[in-house]
DSSP file (Angstrom, degrees, kcal/mol; ACC not computed):
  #  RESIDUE AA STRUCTURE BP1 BP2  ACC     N-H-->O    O-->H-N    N-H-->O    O-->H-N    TCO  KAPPA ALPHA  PHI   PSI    X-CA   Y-CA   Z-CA
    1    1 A X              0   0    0      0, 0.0     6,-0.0     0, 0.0     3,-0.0   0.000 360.0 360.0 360.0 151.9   42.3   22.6   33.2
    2    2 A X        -     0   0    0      4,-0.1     2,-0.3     2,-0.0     0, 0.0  -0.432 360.0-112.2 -64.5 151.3   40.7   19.5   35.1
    3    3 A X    >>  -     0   0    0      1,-0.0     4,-1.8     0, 0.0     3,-1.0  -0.817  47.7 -95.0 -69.4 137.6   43.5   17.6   37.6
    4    4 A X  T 34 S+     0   0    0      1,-0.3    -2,-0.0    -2,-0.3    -1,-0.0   0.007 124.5  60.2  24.8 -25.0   43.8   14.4   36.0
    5    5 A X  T 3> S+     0   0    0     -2,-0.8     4,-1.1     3,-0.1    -1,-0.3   0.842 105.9  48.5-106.1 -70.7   41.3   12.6   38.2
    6    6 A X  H X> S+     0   0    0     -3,-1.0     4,-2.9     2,-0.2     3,-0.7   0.954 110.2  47.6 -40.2 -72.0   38.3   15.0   37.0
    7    7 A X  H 3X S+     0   0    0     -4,-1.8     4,-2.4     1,-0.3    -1,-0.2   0.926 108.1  54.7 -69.6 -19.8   38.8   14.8   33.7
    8    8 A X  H 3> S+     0   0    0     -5,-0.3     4,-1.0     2,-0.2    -1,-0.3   0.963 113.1  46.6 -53.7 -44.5   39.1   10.9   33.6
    9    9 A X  H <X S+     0   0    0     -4,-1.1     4,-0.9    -3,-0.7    -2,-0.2   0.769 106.2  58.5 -83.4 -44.3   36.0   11.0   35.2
   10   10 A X  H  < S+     0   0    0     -4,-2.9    -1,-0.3     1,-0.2    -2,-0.2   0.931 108.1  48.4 -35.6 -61.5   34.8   13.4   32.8
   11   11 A X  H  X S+     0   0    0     -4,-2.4     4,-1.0    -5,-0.3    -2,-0.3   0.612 102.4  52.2 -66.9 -24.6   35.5   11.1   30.2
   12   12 A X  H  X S+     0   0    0     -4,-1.0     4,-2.2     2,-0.2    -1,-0.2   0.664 110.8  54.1 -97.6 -21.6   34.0    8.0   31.2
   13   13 A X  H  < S+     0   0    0     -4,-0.9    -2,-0.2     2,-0.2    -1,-0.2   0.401 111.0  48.7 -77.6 -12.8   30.5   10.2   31.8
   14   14 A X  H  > S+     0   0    0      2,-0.2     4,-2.3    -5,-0.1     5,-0.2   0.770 115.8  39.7-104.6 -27.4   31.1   11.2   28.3
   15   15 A X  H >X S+     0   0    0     -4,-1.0     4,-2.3     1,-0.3     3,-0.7   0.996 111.1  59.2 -58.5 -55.4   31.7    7.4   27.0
   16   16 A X  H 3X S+     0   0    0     -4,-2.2     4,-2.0     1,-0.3    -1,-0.3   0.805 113.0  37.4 -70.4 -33.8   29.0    6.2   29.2
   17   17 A X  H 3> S+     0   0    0      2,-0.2     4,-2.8     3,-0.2    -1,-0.3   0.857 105.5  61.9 -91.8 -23.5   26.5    8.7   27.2
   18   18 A X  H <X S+     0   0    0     -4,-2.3     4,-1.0    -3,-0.7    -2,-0.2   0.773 111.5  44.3 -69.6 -26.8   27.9    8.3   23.8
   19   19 A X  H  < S+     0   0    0     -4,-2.3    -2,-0.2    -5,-0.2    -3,-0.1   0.988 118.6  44.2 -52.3 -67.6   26.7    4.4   24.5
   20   20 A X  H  < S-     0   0    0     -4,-2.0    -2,-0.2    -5,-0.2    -3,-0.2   0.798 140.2  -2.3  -4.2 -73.2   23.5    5.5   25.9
   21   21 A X  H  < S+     0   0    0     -4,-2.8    -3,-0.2     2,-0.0    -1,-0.1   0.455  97.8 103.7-123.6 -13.0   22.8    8.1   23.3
   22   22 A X  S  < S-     0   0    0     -4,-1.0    -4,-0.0    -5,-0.2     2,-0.0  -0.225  71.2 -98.0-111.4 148.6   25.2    8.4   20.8
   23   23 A X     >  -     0   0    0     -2,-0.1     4,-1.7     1,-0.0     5,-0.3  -0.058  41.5-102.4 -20.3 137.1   25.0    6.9   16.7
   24   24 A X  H  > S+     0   0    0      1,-0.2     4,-1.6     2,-0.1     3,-0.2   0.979 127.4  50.7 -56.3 -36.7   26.7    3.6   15.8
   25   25 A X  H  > S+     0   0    0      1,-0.2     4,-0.5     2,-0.2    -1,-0.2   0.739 110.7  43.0 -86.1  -2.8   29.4    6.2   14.3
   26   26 A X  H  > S+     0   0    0      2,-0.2     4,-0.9     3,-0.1    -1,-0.2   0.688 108.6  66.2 -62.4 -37.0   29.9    8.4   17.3
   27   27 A X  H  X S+     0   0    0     -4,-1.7     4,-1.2     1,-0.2    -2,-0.2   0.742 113.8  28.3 -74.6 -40.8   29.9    5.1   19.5
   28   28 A X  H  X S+     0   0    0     -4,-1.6     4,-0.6    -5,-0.3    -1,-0.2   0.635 109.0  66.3-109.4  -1.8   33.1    3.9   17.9
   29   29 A X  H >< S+     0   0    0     -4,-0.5     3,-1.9     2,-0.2    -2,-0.2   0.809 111.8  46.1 -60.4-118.8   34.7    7.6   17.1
   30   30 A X  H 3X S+     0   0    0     -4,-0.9     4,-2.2     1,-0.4     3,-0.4   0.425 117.1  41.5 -96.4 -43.5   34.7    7.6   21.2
   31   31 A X  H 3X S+     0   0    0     -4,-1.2     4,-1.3     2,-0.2    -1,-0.4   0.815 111.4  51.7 -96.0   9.5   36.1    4.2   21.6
   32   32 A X  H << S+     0   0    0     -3,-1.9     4,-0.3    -4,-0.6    -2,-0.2   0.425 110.2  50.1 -53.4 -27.9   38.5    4.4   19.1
   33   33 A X  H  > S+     0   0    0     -3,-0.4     4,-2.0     2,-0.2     3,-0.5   0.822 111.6  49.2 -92.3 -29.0   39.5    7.6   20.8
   34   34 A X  H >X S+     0   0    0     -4,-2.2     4,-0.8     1,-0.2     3,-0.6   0.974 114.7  47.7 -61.9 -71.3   39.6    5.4   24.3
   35   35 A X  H 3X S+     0   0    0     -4,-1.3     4,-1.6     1,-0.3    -1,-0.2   0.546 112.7  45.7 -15.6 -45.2   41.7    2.7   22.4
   36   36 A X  H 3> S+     0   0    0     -3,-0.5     4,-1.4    -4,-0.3     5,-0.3   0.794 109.6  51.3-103.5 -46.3   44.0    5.0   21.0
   37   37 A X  H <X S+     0   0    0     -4,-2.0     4,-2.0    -3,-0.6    -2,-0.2   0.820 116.7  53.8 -60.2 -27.6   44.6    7.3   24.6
   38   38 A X  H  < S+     0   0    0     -4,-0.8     4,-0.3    -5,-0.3    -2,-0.2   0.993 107.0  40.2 -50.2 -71.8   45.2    3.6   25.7
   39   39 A X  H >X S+     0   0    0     -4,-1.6     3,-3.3     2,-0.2     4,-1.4   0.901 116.7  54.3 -65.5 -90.0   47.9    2.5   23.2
   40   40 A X  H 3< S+     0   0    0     -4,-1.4     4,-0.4     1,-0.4    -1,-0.2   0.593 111.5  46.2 -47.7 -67.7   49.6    6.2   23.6
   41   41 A X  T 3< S+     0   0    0     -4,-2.0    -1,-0.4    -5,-0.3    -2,-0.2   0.628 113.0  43.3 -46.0 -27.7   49.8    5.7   27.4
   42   42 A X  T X> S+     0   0    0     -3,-3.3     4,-2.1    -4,-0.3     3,-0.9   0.803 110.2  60.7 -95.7 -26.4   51.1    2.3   27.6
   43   43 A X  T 3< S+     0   0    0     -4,-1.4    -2,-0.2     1,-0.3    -3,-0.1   0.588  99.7  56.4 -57.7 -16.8   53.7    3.4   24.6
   44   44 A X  T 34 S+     0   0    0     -4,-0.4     3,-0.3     2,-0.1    -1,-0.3   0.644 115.0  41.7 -95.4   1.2   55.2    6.3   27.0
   45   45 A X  T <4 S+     0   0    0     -3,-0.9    -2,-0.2     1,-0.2    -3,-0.1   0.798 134.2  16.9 -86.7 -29.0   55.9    3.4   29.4
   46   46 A X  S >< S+     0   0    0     -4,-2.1     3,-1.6     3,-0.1    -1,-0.2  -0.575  71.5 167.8-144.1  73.1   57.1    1.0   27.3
   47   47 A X  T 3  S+     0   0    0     -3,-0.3    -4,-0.1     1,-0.3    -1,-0.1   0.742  80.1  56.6 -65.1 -19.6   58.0    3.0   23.9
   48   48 A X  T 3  S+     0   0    0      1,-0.1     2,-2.2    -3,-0.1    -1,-0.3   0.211  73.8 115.2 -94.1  13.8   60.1   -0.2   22.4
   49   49 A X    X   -     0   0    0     -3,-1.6     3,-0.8     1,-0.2     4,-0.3  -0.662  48.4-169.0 -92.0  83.1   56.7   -2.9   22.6
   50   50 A X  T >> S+     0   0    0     -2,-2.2     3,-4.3     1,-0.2     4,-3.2   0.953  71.9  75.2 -24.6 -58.5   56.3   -3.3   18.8
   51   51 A X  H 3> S+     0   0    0      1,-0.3     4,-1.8    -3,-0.3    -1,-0.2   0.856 102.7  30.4 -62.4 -29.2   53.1   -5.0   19.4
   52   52 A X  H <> S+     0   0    0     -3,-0.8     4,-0.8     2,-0.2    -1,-0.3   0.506 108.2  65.0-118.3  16.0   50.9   -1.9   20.3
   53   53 A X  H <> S+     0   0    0     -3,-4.3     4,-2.5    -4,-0.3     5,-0.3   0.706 111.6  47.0 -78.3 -28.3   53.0    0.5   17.9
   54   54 A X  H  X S+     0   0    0     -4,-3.2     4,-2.3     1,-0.2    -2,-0.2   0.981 112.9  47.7 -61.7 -56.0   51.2   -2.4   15.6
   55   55 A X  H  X S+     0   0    0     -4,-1.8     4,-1.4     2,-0.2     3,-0.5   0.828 116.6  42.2 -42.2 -60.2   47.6   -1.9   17.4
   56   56 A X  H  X S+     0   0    0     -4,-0.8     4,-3.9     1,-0.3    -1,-0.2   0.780 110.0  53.4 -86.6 -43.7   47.6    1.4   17.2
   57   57 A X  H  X S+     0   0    0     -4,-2.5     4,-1.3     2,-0.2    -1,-0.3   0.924 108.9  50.2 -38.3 -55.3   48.8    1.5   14.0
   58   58 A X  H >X S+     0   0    0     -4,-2.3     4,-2.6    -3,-0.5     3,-1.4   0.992 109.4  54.1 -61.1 -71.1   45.9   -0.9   12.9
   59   59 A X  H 3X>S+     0   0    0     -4,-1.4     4,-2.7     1,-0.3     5,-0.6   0.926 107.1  50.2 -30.3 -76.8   43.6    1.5   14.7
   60   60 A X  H 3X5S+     0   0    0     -4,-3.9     4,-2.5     1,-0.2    -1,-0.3   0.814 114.6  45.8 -36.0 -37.9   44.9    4.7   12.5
   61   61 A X  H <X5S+     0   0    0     -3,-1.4     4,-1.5    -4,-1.3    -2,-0.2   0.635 109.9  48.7-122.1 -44.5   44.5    2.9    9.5
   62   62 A X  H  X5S+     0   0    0     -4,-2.6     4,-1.7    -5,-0.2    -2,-0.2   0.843 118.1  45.2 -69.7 -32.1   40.9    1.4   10.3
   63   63 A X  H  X5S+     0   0    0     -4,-2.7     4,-3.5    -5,-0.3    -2,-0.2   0.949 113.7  51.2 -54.7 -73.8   39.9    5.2   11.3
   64   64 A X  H >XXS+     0   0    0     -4,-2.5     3,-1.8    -5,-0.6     4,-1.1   0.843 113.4  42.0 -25.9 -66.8   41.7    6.5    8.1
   65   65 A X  H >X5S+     0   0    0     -4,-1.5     3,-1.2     1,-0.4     4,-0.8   0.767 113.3  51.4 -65.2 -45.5   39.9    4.0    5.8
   66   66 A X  H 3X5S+     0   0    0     -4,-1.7     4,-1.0     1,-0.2    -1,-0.4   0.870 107.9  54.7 -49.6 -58.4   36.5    4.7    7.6
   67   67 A X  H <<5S+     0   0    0     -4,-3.5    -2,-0.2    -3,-1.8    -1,-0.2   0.612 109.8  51.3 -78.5 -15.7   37.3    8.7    7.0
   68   68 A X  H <<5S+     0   0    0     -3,-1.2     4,-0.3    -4,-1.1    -1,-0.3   0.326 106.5  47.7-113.4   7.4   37.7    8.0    2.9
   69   69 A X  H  X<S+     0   0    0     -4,-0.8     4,-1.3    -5,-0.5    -2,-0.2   0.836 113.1  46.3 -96.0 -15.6   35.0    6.4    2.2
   70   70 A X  H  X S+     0   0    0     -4,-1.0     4,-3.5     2,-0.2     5,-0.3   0.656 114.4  48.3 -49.4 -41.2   33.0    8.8    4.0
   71   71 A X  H  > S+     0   0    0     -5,-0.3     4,-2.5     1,-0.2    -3,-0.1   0.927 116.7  46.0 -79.1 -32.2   35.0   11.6    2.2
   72   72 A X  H >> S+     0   0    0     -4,-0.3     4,-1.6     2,-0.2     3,-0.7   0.988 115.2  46.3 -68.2 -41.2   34.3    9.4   -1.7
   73   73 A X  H >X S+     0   0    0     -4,-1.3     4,-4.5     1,-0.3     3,-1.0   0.984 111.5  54.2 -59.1 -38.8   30.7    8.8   -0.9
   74   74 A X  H 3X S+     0   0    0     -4,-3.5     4,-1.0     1,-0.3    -1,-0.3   0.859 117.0  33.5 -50.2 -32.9   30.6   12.5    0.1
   75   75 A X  H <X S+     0   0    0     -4,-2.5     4,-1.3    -3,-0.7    -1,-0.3   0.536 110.7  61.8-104.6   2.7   32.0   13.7   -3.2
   76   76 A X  H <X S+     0   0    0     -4,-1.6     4,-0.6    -3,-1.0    -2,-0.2   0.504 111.1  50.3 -97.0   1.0   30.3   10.8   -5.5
   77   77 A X  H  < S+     0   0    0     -4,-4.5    -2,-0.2    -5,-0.3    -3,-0.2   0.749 103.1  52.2 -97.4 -13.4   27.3   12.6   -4.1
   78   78 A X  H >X S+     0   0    0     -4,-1.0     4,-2.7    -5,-0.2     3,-0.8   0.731 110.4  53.3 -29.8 -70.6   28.4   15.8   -4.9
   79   79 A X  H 3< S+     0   0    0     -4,-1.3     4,-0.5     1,-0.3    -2,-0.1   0.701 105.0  45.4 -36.7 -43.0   28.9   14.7   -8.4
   80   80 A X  T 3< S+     0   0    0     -4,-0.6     4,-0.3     2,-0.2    -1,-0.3   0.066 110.1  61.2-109.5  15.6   25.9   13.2   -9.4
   81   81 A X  T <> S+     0   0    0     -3,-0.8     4,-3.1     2,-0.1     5,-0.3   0.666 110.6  41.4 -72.0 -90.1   24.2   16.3   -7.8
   82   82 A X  H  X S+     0   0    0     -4,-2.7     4,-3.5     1,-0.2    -2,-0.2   0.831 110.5  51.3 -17.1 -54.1   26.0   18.3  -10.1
   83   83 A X  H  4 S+     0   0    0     -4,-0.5     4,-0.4     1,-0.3     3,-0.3   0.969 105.7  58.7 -86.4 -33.8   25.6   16.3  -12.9
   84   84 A X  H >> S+     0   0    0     -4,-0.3     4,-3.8     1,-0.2     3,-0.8   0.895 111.5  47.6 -31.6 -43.4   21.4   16.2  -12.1
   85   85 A X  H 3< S+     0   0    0     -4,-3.1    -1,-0.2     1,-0.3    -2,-0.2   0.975 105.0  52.8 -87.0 -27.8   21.6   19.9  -12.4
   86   86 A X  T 3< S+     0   0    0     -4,-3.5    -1,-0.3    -5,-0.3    -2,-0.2   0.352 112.1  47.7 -38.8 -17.2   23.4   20.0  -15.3
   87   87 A X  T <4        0   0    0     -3,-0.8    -2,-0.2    -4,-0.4    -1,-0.2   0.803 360.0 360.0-107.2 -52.5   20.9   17.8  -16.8
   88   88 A X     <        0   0    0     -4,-3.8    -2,-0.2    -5,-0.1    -3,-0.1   0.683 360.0 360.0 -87.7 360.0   17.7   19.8  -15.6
């Protein structure tokens, strides 16, 4: 494993290319994950600050919603695949 220093440094070379290079949904999967590494870190310092078990919360919950509508389109496209072939 990296020391703590190196892989930070790791990571911000991998943010810094997903800006670059990266999809609008790659771009915010990586700062979502930044966001989230945030909220986690200031929560082992200060585990009773309601206010960013709520941010983080909010965050899970925009992710979630983002990952089933992905997952309906994925299966209403499935469907009408199906039902096309069923038809021909």
């Amino acid at each position: 494993l990296l020391p703590e220093d190196g892989s930070r440094e790791l990571y911000e070379a991998y943010v810094s290319f997903e800006r670059q290079h990266g999809d609008r949904d790659s771009i915010e999967s990586v700062l979502a994950d930044k966001r989230r590494a945030q909220y986690e870190a200031q929560l082992r310092e200060a585990p009773d600050n309601y206010d960013l078990w709520f941010d983080l919360t909010r965050l899970e919950e925009a992710h979630a919603q983002a990952e089933a509508l992905a997952a309906k389109r994925y299966a209403d496209a499935l469907a009408d695949s199906e039902q096309a072939h069923l038809r021909d």
